[in-house]
C-alpha positions as CSV (number, residue, x, y, z in Angstrom):
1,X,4.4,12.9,3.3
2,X,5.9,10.8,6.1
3,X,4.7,7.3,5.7
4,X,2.9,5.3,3.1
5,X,0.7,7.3,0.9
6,X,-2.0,5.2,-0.9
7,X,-2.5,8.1,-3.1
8,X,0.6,8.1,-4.6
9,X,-0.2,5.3,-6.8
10,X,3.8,4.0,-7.6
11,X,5.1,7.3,-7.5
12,X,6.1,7.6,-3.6
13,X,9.8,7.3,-2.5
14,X,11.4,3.8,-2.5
15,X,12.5,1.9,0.8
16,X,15.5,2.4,0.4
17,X,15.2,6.4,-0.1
18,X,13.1,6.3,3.1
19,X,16.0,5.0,5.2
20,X,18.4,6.9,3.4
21,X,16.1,10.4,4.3
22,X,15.7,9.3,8.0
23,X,19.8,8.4,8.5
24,X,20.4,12.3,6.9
25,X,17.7,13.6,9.0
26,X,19.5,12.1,12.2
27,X,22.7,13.1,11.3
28,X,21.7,16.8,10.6
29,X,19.6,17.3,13.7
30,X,22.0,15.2,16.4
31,X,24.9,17.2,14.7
32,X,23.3,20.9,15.4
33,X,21.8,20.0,18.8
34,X,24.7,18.3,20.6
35,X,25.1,21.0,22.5
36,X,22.0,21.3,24.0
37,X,22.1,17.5,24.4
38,X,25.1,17.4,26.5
39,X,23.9,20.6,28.8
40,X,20.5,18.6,29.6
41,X,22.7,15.7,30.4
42,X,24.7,17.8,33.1
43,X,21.7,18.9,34.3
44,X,19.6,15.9,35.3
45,X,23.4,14.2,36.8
46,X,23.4,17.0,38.7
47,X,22.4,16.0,42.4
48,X,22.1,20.0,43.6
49,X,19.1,22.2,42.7
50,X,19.2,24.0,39.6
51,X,19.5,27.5,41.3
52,X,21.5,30.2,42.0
53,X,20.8,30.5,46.0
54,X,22.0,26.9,45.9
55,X,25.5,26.9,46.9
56,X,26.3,23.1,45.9
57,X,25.0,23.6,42.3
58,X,27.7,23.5,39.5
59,X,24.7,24.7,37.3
60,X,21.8,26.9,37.7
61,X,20.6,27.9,33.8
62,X,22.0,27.1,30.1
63,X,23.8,30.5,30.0
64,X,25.6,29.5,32.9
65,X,26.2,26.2,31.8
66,X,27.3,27.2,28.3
67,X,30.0,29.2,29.9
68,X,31.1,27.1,32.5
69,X,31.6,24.3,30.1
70,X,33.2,26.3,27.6
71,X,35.6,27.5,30.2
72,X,36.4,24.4,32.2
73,X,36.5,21.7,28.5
74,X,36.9,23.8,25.5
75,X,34.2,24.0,22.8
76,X,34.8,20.1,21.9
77,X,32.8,19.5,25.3
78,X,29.8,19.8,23.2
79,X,30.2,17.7,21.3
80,X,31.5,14.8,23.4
81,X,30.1,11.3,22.7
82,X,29.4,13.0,19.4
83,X,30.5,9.7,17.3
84,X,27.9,7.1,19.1
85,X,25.8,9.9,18.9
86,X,26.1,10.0,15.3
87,X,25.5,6.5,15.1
88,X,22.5,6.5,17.6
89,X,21.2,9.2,15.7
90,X,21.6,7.7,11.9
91,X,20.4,3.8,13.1
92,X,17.4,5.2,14.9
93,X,16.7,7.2,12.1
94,X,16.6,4.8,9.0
95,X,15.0,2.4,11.4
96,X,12.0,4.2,12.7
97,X,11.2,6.1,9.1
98,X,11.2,2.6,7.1
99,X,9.6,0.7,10.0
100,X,7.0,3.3,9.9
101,X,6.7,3.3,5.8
102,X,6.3,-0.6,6.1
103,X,3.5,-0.9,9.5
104,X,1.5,1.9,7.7
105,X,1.8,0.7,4.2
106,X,0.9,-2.8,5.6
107,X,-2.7,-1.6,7.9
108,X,-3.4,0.1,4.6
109,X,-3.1,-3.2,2.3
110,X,-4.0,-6.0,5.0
111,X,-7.1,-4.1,6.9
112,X,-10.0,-1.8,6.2
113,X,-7.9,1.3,7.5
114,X,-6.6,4.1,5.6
115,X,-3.0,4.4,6.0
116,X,-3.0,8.1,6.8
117,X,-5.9,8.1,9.7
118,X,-4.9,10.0,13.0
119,X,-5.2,6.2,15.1
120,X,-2.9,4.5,12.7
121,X,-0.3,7.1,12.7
122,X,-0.2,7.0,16.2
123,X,0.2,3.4,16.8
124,X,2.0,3.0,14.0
125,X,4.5,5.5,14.6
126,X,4.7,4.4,18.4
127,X,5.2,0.9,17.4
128,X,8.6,2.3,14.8
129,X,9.9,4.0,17.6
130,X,10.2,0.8,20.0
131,X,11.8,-0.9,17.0
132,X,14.2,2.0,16.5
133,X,14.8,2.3,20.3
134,X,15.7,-1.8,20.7
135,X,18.0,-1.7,17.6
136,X,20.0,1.3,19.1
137,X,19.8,1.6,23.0
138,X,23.3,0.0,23.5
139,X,24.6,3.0,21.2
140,X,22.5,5.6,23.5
141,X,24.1,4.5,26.4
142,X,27.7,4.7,25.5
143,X,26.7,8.3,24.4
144,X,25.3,8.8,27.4
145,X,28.3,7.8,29.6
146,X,30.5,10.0,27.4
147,X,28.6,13.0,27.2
148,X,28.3,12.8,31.0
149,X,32.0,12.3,31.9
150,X,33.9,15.6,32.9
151,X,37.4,16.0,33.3
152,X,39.1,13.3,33.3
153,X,37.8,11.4,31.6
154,X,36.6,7.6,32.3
155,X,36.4,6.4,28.9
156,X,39.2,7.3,26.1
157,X,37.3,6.0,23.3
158,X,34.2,4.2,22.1
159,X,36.2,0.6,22.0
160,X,37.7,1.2,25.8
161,X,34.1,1.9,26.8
162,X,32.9,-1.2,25.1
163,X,35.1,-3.2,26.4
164,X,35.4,-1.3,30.1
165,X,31.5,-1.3,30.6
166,X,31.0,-5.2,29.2
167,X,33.6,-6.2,31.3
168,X,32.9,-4.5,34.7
169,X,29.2,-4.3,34.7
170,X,28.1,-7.1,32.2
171,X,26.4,-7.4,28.9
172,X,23.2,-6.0,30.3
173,X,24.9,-2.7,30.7
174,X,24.3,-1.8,27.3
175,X,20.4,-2.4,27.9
176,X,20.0,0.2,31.3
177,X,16.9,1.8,31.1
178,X,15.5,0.4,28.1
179,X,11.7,0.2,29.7
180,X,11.4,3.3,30.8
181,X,12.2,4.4,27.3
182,X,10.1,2.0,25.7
183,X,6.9,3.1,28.0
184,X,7.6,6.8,27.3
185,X,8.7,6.5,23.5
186,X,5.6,5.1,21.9
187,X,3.2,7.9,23.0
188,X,5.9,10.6,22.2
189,X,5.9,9.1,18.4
190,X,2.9,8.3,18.3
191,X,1.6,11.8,19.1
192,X,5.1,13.0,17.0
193,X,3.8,11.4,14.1
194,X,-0.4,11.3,14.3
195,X,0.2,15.0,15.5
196,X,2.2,15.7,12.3
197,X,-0.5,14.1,9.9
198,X,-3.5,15.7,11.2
199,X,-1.6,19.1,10.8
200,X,-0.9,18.5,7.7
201,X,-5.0,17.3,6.7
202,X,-5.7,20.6,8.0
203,X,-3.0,22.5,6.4
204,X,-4.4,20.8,3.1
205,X,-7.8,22.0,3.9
206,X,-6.6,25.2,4.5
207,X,-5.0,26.0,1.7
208,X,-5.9,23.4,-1.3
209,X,-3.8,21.4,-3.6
210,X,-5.0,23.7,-6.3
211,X,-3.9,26.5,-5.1
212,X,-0.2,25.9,-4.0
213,X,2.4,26.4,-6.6
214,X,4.2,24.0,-6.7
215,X,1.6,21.5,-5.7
216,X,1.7,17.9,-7.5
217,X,-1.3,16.8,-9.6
218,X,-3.3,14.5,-8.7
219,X,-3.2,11.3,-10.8
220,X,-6.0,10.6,-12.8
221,X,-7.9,7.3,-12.3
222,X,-6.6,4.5,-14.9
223,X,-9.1,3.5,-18.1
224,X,-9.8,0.9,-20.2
225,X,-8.0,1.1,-23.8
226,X,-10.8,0.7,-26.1
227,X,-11.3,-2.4,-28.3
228,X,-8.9,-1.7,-31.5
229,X,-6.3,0.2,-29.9
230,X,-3.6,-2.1,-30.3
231,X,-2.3,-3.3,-33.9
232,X,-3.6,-2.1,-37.0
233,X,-5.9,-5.2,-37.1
234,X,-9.4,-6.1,-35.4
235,X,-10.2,-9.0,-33.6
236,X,-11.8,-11.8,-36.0
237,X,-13.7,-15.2,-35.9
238,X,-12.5,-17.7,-33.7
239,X,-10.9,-20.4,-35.4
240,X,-10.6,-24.3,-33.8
241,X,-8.1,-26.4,-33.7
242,X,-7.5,-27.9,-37.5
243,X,-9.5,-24.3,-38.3
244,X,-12.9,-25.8,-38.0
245,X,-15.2,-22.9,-36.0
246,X,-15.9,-23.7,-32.8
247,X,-19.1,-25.2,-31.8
248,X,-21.6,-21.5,-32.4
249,X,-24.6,-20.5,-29.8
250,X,-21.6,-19.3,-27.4
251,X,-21.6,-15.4,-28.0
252,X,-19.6,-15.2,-24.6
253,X,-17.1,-17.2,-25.3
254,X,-16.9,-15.7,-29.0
255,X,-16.6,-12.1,-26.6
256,X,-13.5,-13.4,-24.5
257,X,-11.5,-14.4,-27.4
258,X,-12.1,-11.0,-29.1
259,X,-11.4,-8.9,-26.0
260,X,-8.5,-11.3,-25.6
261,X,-6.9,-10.2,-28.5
262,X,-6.8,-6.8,-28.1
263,X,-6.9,-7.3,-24.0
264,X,-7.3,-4.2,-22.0
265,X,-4.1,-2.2,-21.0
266,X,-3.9,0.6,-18.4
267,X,-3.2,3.8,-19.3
268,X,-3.0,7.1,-17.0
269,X,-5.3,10.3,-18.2
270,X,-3.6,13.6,-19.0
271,X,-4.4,16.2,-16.8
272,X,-7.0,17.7,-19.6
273,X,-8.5,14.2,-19.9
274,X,-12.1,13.9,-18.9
275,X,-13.1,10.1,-17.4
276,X,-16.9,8.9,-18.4
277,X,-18.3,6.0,-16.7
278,X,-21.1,4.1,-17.6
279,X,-24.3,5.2,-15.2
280,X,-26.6,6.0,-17.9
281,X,-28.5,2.6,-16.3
282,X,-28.9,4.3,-13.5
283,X,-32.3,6.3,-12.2
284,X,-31.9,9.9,-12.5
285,X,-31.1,10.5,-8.4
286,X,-29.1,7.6,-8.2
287,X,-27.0,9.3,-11.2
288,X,-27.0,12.5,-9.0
289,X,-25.5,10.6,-6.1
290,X,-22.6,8.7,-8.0
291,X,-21.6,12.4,-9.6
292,X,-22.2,14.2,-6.6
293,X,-20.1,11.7,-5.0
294,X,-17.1,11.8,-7.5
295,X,-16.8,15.9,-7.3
296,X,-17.5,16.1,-3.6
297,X,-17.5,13.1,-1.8
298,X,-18.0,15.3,1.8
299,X,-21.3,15.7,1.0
300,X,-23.2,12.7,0.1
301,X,-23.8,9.4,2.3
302,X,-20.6,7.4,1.4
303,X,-21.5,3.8,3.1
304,X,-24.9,4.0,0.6
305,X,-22.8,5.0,-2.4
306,X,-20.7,2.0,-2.1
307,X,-23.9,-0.3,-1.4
308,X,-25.4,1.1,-4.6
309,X,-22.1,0.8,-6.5
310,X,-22.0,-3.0,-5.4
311,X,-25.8,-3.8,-6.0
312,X,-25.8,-2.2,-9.2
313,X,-22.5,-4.8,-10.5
314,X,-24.1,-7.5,-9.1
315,X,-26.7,-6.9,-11.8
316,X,-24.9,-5.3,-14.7
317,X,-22.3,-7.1,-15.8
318,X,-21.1,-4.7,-18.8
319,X,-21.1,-2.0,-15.2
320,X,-18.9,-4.5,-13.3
321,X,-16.2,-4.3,-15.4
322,X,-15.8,-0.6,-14.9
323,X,-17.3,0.1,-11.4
324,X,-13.6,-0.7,-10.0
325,X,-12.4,2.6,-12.0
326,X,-15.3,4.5,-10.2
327,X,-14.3,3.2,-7.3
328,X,-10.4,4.2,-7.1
329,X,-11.7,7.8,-8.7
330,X,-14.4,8.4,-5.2
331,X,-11.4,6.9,-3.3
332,X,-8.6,9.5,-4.4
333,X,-11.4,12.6,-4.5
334,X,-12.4,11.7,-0.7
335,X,-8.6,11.3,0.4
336,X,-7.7,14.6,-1.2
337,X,-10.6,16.4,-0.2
338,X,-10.9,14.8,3.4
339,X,-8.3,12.3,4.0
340,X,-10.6,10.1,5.0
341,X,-11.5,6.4,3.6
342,X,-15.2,6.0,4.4
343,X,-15.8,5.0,0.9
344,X,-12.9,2.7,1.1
345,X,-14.4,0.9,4.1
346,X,-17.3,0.6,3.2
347,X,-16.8,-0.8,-0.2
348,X,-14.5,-3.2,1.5
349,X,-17.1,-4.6,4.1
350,X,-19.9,-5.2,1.5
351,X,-17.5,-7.6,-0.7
352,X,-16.4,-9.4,2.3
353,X,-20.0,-10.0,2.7
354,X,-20.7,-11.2,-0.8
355,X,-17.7,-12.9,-0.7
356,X,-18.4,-14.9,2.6
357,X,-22.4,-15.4,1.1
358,X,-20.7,-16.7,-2.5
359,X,-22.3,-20.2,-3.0
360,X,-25.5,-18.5,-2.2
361,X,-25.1,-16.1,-4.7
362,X,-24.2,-18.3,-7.3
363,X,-26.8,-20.8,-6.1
364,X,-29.3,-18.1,-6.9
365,X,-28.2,-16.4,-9.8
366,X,-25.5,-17.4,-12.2
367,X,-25.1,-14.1,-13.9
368,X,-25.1,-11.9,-10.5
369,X,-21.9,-14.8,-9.3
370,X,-19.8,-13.8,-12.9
371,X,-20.8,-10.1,-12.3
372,X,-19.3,-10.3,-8.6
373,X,-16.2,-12.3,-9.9
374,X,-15.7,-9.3,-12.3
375,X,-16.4,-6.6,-9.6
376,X,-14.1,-8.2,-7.3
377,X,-11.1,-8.7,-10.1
378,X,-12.0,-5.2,-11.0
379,X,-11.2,-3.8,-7.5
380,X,-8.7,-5.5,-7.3
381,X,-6.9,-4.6,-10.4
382,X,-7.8,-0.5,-9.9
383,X,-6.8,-0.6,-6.0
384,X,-3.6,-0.7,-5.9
385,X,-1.5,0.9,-3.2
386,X,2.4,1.9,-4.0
387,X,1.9,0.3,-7.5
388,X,1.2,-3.2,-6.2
389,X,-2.4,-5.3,-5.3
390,X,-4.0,-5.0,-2.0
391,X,-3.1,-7.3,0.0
392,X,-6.3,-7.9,1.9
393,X,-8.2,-9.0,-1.8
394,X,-5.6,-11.8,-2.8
395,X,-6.9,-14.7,-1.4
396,X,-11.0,-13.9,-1.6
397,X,-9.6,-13.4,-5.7
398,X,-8.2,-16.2,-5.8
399,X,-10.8,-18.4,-4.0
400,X,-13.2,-17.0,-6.5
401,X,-11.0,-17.9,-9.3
402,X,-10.9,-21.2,-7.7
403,X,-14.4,-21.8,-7.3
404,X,-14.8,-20.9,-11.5
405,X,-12.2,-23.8,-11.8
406,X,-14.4,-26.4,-10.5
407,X,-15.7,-29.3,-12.3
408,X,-19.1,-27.8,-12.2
409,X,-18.7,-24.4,-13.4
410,X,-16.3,-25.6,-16.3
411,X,-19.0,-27.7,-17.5
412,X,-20.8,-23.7,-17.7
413,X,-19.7,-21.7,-20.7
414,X,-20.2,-18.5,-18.5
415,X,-18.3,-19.2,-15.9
416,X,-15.3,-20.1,-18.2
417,X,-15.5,-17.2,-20.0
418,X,-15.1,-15.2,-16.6
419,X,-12.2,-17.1,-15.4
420,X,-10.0,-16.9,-18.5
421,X,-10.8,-12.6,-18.6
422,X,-10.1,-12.6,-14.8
423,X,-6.5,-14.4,-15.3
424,X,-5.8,-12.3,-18.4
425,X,-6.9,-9.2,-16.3
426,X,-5.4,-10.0,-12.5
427,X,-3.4,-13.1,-13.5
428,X,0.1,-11.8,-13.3
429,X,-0.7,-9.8,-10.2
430,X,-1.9,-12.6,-8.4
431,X,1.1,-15.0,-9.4
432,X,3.5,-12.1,-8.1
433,X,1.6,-12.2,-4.7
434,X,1.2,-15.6,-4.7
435,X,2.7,-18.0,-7.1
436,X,2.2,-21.1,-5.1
437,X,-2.0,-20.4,-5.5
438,X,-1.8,-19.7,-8.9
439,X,0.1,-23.0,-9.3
440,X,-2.6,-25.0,-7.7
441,X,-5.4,-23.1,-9.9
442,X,-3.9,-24.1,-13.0
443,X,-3.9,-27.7,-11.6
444,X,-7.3,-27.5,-11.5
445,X,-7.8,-25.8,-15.3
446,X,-5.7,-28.6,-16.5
447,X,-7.4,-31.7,-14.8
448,X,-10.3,-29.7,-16.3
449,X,-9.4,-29.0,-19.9
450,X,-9.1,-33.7,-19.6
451,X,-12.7,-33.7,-18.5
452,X,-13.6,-36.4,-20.3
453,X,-17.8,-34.8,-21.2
454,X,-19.4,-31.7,-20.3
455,X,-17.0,-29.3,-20.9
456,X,-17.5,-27.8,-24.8
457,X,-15.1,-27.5,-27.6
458,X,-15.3,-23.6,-26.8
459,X,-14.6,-24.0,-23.4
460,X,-11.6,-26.6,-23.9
461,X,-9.9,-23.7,-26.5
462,X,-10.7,-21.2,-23.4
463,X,-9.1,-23.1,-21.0
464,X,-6.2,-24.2,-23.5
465,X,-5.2,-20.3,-24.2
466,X,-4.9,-19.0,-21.2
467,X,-3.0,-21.9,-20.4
468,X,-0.6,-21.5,-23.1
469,X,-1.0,-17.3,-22.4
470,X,0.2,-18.4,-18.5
471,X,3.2,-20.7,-20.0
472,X,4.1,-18.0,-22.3
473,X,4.9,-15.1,-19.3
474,X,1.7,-13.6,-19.2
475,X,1.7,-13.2,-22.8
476,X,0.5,-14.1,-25.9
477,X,3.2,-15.3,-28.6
478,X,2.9,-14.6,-32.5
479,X,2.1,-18.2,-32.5
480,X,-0.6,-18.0,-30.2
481,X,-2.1,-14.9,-31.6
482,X,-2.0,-16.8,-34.9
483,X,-4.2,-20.4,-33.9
484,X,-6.1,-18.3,-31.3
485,X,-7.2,-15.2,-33.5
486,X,-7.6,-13.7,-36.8
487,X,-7.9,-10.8,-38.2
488,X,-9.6,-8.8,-41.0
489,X,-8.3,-6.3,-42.8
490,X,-9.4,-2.7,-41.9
């Protein structure tokens, strides 16, 4: 696949390998059609017709010209101007591959387009070629100049042509033609590499994934690991500081600190693996739809799947925490089956509107605000492109985060239970994407755990772990795990 590949999920090439592929590529092709390169040269230098009956003309086909040059300059004719070549060939290369890798991994992460739709190839591509073109155009002109020059010859090598063509004609020399190329190299890559990706959608419809030999499985969507899995222990009561229990009537903050303990890791399903989700809550069509949409995505109304996938968390909060997994799974099905991201869109545009309507929401209903916050961190945590967060959800995560970290909703046991899961979920993400936010928000958990009232002796051992869990690296120590938790014996 040339270009980022959302459905990779981490296992795509690195950068690096990308620039490496497109300097090889270059090299191979420039050295094996030299030739060819140098006879098209001669020909559009070449003032006469390109015709026999024209007397004048030096050159009047390739067979001709093959011969001619052959005869008159000896098989290294061909291949004259061959070294800039080389390097015109192996800079324009690495350049326009990883530019393209970077402007196509970046419209996937920053906007609501897929990064393998026909438009953003195009552009995309066009756009890596003008970067390509401006790093090397001095390079294509001194192997232009020497793959014109016939016998003898004006330049001797590529510093006398350097030096010869700065000093007689200027700087600017080097930069000859450079808008012409510009206006006719974005369509040709575009169309290059937009061309390249639709053939291959329809070579993948053609003949499915399934049924080429050697064709890669698709990765299954990550899970949950379930309560238990880690250690040989099971969460226990929640002890206080000096072991006093906690003040009691808070089952959700009694639920945080046992999920903490045993907090969910990702894990990738074997190929045999079989993922349920949670839709039992669901009426029987809407349950229809959701399968229907999972197996063939093609065939059901996608923008309404993602409305009922949204309105449905917004209500459920034990859905919310698993929806995101859903999500990613009707993602990769309608990629592979269409490469499309209709789903993806659409799922995108409702949370901006929840997300720009959030006082509102919380306003009205406390539970459907935490359920959001979870839907939103779930997304965010399942959507990842190249093994790293979406771009586009940092900052309406963090502003949620923010928003849980505010005098008010600190003072509400609910809302503090959602922001320590969130950071134990998406916390480490977020600091890698943004470590300056994540500073700020724990300002603002800090200055909260010193409230001086309404904030409860649950709430301050909330706020206190995951502060110490932050300071830690993400973790929790032995020490931690020791005032925080117990355990009971099995």
């Amino acid at each position: 696949m040339v270009g980022y590949d959302p459905t990779t999920d981490g296992r795509s090439i690195s950068k690096i390998e990308v620039a490496v592929a497109g300097s090889v590529s270059g090299l191979v092709t420039r050295a094996l059609i030299s030739p060819l390169d140098v006879i098209k040269i001669r020909f559009q230098l070449q003032i006469e017709r390109l015709s026999r009956r024209d007397p004048g003309a030096k050159y009047h086909s390739i067979l001709q010209a093959t011969r001619q040059i052959l005869r008159e300059e000896g098989p290294t004719a061909f291949w004259k101007g061959h070294i800039p070549a080389q390097l015109l060939s192996v800079g324009y290369g690495a350049v326009q591959f990883l530019s393209f890798e970077l402007l196509t991994e970046l419209v996937h992460r920053a906007t609501a387009h897929d990064a393998r739709e026909f438009s953003v190839h195009f552009v995309c591509g066009g756009l890596s070629a003008c970067m390509a073109t401006l790093t090397v155009h001095p390079v294509d002109v001194l192997r232009t100049r020497f793959a014109a020059q016939g016998e003898p010859r004006v330049y001797r090598t590529l510093r006398d042509a350097v030096v010869t063509m700065h000093r007689t004609e200027g700087p600017s020399v080097f930069y000859k033609g450079l808008t012409p190329t510009l206006i006719a190299i974005f369509p040709y890559a575009g169309f290059q590499f937009s061309c390249y990706s639709f053939l291959k959608s329809a070579s993948d419809w053609v003949v499915p994934a399934s049924g080429k030999q050697n064709g890669a499985a698709l990765q299954r969507p990550v899970g949950l690991r379930p309560a238990g899995a880690a250690g040989g222990g099971r969460p226990g009561l929640l002890q206080g500081p000096g072991s006093q229990p906690a003040e009691g009537g808070a089952l959700h903050g009694l639920g945080v600190l046992l999920v903490l303990s045993v907090f969910p890791a990702r894990m990738v399903m074997g190929e045999s693996g079989r993922e349920e989700y949670k839709i039992q809550s669901f009426d029987a069509d809407t349950q229809q739809l959701l399968k229907t949409a999972l197996k063939d995505p093609g065939a059901v109304d996608l923008d309404r799947v993602a409305n009922v996938i949204v309105d449905h968390s917004l209500q459920d909060c034990v859905f919310s925490k698993e929806a995101g997994r859903m999500c990613y799974a009707i993602i990769q099905a309608e990629s592979t089956q269409a490469g499309q991201s209709v789903f993806r869109r659409g799922l995108l545009n409702r949370l901006q509107q929840e997300y720009q309507a959030r006082e509102q929401l919380r306003a009205r209903s406390l539970q459907a605000w935490v359920c959001y916050v979870t839907f939103i961190c779930n997304i965010f945590d399942y959507l990842r492109v190249n093994n790293m967060p979406m771009m586009a959800l940092v900052n309406p995560v963090y502003d949620c985060l923010f928003r849980l970290a505010q005098p008010d909703s600190l003072s509400t046991e609910e809302e503090v239970d959602c922001l320590v899961l969130q950071l134990h979920r998406v916390g480490e993400q977020l600091e890698k994407m943004n470590g300056q936010r994540m500073d700020e928000l724990f300002v603002l958990i800090r200055d909260g755990f010193l409230l001086p009232r309404g904030l409860s002796s649950l709430a301050q051992l909330l706020l206190l772990e995951v502060i110490e869990f932050r300071a830690a690296g993400w973790t929790t120590t032995p020490a931690a795990h020791k005032y925080y938790y117990s355990e009971l014996p099995d």
